[in-house]
N, C-alpha and C positions, 0 to 999 in steps of 0.2 A: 462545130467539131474542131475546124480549126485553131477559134480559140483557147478552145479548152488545151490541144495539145500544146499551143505554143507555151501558153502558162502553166502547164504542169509536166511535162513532159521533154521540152529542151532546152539540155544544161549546156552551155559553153565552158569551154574549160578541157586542158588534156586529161584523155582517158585513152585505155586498150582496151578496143574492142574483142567481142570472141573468136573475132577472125586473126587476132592477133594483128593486125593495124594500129597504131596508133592516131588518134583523132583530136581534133580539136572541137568535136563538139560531140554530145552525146543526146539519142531520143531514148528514153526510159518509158516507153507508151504504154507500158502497164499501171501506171501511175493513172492512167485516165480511161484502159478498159475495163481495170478495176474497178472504178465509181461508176454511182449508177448510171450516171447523163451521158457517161462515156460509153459505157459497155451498150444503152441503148441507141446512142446514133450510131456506133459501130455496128451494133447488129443491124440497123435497118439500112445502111448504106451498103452493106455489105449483100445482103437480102436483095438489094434494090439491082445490085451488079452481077447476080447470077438467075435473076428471075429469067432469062431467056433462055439458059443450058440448061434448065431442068437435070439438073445432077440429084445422083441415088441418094449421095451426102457431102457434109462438109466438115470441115478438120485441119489439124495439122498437131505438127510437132510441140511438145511439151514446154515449156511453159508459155511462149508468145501466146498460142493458139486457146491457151485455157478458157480463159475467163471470154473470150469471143465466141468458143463456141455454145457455149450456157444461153449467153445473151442469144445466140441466134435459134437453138430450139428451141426458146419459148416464145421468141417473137415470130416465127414460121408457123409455130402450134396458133396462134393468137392469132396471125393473120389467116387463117382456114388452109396455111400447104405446109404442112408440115415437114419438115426436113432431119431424118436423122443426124448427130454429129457423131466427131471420133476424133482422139487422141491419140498420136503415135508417140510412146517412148525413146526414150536414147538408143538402150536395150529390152531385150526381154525380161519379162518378171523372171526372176528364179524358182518361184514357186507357184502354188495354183497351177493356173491352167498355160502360165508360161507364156501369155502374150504378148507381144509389141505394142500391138493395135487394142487402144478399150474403145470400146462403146460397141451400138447393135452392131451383130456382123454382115460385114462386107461380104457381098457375095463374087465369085469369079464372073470376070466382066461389068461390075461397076462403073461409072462412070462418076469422078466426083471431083470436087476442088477444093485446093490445099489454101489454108490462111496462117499467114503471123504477124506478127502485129510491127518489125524489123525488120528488114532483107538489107542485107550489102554486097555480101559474096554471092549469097543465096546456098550454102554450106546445108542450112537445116532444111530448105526445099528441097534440094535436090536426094538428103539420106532419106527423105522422107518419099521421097520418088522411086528410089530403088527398094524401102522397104514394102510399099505397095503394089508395085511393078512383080516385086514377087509373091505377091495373094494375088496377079491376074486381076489388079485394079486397075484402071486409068485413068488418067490424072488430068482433066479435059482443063483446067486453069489454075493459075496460081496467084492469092491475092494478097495484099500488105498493107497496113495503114500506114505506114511510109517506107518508102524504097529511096535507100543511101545515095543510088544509081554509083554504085563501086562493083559492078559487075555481075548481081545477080540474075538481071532481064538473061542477060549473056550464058550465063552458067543456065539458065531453064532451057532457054532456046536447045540448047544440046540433044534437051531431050523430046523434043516437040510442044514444050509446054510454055504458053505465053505466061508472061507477068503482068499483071493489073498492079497498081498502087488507087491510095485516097488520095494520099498526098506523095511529095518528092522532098528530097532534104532541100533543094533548092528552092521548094518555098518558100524556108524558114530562114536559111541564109541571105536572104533575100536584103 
């Protein structure tokens, strides 16, 4: 997995990030949850780091979290524990039935954890925290395939909710 992310995944070079930082280096790690070798070690590492929480489900914010959570319902289905996923929007739909949150519904008192596939600030963990928080979900962990370590662990802590990575930017700078 590694592999794969160094060589598809991190560009050197100035960029601004969504946190509005500027960086000298950038991970694009949808470049490799997107494919298939990636989206499946992703889903089974990811699968592999919450088999002991038994959480109701798994999810997170729009677009990091897409293409990870696909790969992990059908590798949960496929390994006999199946695990619902879900997708929190920016906003609400405007129309329809006006939700935040897609996929099966989350019931009050949940127990689940959040993935994406970047964290820096941890900006999109934590709206995703408050937008859960108020459907009476809980948010027992939060995961990333690599964490910037620019303060996100920090921003979760706030709210009780530890950070897991796969990987650290500092692997890669390494």
């Amino acid at each position: 997995m590694f592999g794969l992310l160094k060589a598809n995944a991190f560009v050197k070079g100035k960029v601004i990030l969504s946190s509005g930082k500027e960086s000298d280096h950038y991970f694009d790690a949808r470049l490799v949850t997107l494919s298939a070798p990636g989206a499946y070690h992703t889903g089974c590492i990811i699968l592999d780091m919450v088999k002991d929480d038994a959480p109701d489900a798994i999810g997170g914010p729009t677009l990091g979290a897409d293409p990870m959570v696909g790969a992990i319902g059908s590798l949960s289905h496929q390994q006999g524990r199946p695990l619902n996923t879900f997708i929190i929007r920016k906003s609400p739909k405007t129309h329809g039935k006006q939700q935040q949150v897609e996929g099966p519904l989350l019931k009050k008192g949940a127990r689940v954890v959040l993935i994406d596939d970047v964290a820096t600030t941890g900006k999109a963990f934590v709206e995703s925290i408050e937008v859960l928080s108020r459907m009476d979900v809980k948010v027992i962990k939060a995961i990333c395939v690599i964490d910037r370590q620019e303060g996100a662990g920090a921003a979760l802590a706030k709210y009780g909710v530890p950070l897991q990575s796969i990987f650290t930017a500092d692997e890669f700078l390494k």
